[in-house]
C-alpha positions, 0 to 999 in steps of 0.5 A: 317672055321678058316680063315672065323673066322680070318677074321671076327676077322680082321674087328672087330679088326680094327673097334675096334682100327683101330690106331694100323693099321692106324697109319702105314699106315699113315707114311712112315715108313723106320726102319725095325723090325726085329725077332729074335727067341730063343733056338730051333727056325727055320727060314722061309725056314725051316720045308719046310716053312709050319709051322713058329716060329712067328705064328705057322700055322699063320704069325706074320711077314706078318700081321706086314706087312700088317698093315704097318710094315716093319718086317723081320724074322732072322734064327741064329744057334738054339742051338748056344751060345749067341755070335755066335748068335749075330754075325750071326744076324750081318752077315744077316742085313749088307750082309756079311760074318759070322766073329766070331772073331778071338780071340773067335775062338781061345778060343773056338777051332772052325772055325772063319769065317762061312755062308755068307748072303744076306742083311735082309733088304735094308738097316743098317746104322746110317739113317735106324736103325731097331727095335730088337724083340727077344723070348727067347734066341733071347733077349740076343741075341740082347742085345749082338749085340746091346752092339757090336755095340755100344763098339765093342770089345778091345779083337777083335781089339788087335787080328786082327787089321784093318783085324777086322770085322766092328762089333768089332770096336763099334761106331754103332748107329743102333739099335732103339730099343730093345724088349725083350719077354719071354726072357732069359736075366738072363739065366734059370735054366731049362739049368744049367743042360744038360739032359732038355734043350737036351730034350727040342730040342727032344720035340720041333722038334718032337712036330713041325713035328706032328703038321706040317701036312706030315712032320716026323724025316726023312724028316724035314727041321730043320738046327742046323747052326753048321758050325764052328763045322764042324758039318753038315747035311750028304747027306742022313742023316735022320733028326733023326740021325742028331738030334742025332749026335749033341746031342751026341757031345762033345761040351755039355760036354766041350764047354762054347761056346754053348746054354747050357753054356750061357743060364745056370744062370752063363754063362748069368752072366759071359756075363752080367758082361760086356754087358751094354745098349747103351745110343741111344738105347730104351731097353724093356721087358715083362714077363709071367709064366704058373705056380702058387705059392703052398699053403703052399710052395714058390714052383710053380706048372704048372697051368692046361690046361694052361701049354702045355704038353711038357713043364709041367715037365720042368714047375715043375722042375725050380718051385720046384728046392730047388737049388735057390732062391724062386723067381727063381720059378715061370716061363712059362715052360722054363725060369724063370719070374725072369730072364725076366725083366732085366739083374740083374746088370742093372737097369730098370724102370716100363714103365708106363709113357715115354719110356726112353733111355739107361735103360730098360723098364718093360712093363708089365706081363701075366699069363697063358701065356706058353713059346711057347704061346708068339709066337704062337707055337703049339697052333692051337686056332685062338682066341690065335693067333688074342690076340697075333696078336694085342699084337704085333701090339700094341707093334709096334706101341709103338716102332715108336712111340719112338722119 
């Protein structure tokens, strides 16, 4: 029955605005979008290709095919740090081998080199640029490798000299565009301590399964990505032990070099410090929050039938921390609205006329609108996922448009 509805919402949907898929079609579009999911995500193979990051029981990526888009689906390490993500994220466009670098590695005490990828899309170079969407973590994930390949890494070069991975040596003018959707750009507070954001992953993983129809915590496909910590799935090991292997590593308590440090409020500042927007690059934001501001207080409550169940406790928890600011309160369940704009030591504009280069762009925000709504996750209402399918048609549109 549903996809009867989607159906009829398809063509009421395109004799309402039939630019946002004409407009595609109408041009040989070359630069590929390419998504990149946030703290906990998946990748297309994974929970056994039956319930996806970008849509849920739906797919974003194919009806951004359909309409004309050429659009691929990243799979970085779900709970790896900002960088490693970044560095993987490298490793799928240009068809290589994963090369954290060997000053990194060194510092943080795990393997330099890691999986090898066949190419994402056709092409990555200077005359085929692709268009970068990151939910969540993927936003910083994306501004870091965006800033990489534009200035490299002096730190990298002085270590290895020309056996220096390409990436480190800036000077790339790939990258069109950078969009960043519910995204932890400034960090969350949700990460500054470890036991919600170690929940966090139980929940989604568990949440996920139910939902998926025949899958359970001993047959998931879920991929924690952890190579250079030497830490992979066992032949014959449950899901469930695995999950719980890793959440009982030392790397939570002693690593800078894993989600819960760069996503905390000071491990993204400690990156901010020296990540900056290239000038050739168009970078863009939206935010959301599922919560409301108190009656008597600056704290912020969940709105009912509005936040989902499993983020409710970690909507309460950031709204009415007394450990910051007010307006670190308002959020979507997971991060903080304030953190979605713009990294806080760069400057941004409201985009309400011309799109510009080299500055971040504030597009607009949504209420009512969770963490996981954004992306089509544990939301089985096909009324939701056809609002946000025209939400990400409509951006795409904007996004080749760009001159």
């Amino acid at each position: 029955m549903q996809q009867y509805i989607l159906k009829a919402l398809l063509i009421i949907s395109f004799l309402l605005n039939p630019s946002v898929y004409l407009f595609a079609h109408d041009k040989n579009l070359k630069d590929s979008i390419v998504l990149v999911h946030g703290f906990s995500g998946w990748g297309r193979d994974e929970m056994q290709g039956k319930y996806r990051y970008w849509g849920g029981f739906n797919d974003l990526q194919e009806e951004l095919v359909r309409a004309g888009y050429p659009t691929v689906t990243a799979a970085v390490g779900p709970i790896s740090s900002t960088w490693d993500r970044a560095i993987e994220l490298y490793a799928q466009l240009s068809g290589t081998c994963v090369d954290y670098g060997a000053a990194h590695s060194i510092r943080h005490g795990h393997s330099r080199y890691g999986r090898c990828y066949p190419k994402l899309v056709s092409k990555f170079n200077q005359n085929n640029r692709v268009h970068l969407i990151g939910h969540s973590q993927g936003a910083p994930t994306i501004y870091m490798l965006a800033h990489l390949l534009k200035y490299g890494s002096k730190e990298e070069m002085l270590a290895t000299g020309a056996m220096t991975n390409p990436l480190f040596h800036g000077g790339k003018d790939w990258i069109r565009s950078v969009t960043s959707v519910s995204g932890a750009l400034n960090g969350t507070t949700l990460s500054n301590s470890l036991d919600p954001i170690k929940e966090l992953i139980v929940n989604i993983t568990v949440a996920v399964a139910s939902i998926s129809g025949g899958l359970n915590q001993q047959n998931i496909i879920y991929d924690f990505k952890l190579d250079q910590w030497g830490l992979k799935k066992q032949i014959n090991e449950s899901f469930k032990e695995y999950r719980r292997r890793i959440l009982a590593s030392s790397l939570w308590m002693h690593s800078k070099d894993i989600s819960a440090y760069t996503l905390s409020t000071y491990g993204a500042a400690e990156e901010n410090r020296w990540l900056r927007p290239s000038p050739d690059v168009y970078y863009m934001s939206f935010s959301n929050s599922t919560t409301h501001k108190g009656l008597l207080s600056n704290n912020h409550y969940p709105i009912p039938f509005t936040t989902k169940a499993l983020l409710l406790s970690n909507a309460l928890l950031i709204g009415t921390s007394p450990k910051h600011d007010y307006q670190w309160r308002e959020n979507d369940g997971v991060v903080n609205t304030h953190s979605m704009i713009a990294p806080l030591n760069q400057p941004w504009r409201h985009d309400r006329d011309q799109t510009k280069k080299g500055i971040w762009n504030f597009i607009g925000h949504t209420n009512n609108q969770d963490h996981l709504d954004t992306v089509g996750l544990l939301n089985l209402n096909i009324l939701d996922f056809y609002k946000l399918k025209e939400f990400y048609l409509t951006h795409a549109k904007k996004i080749y448009s760009l001159k």
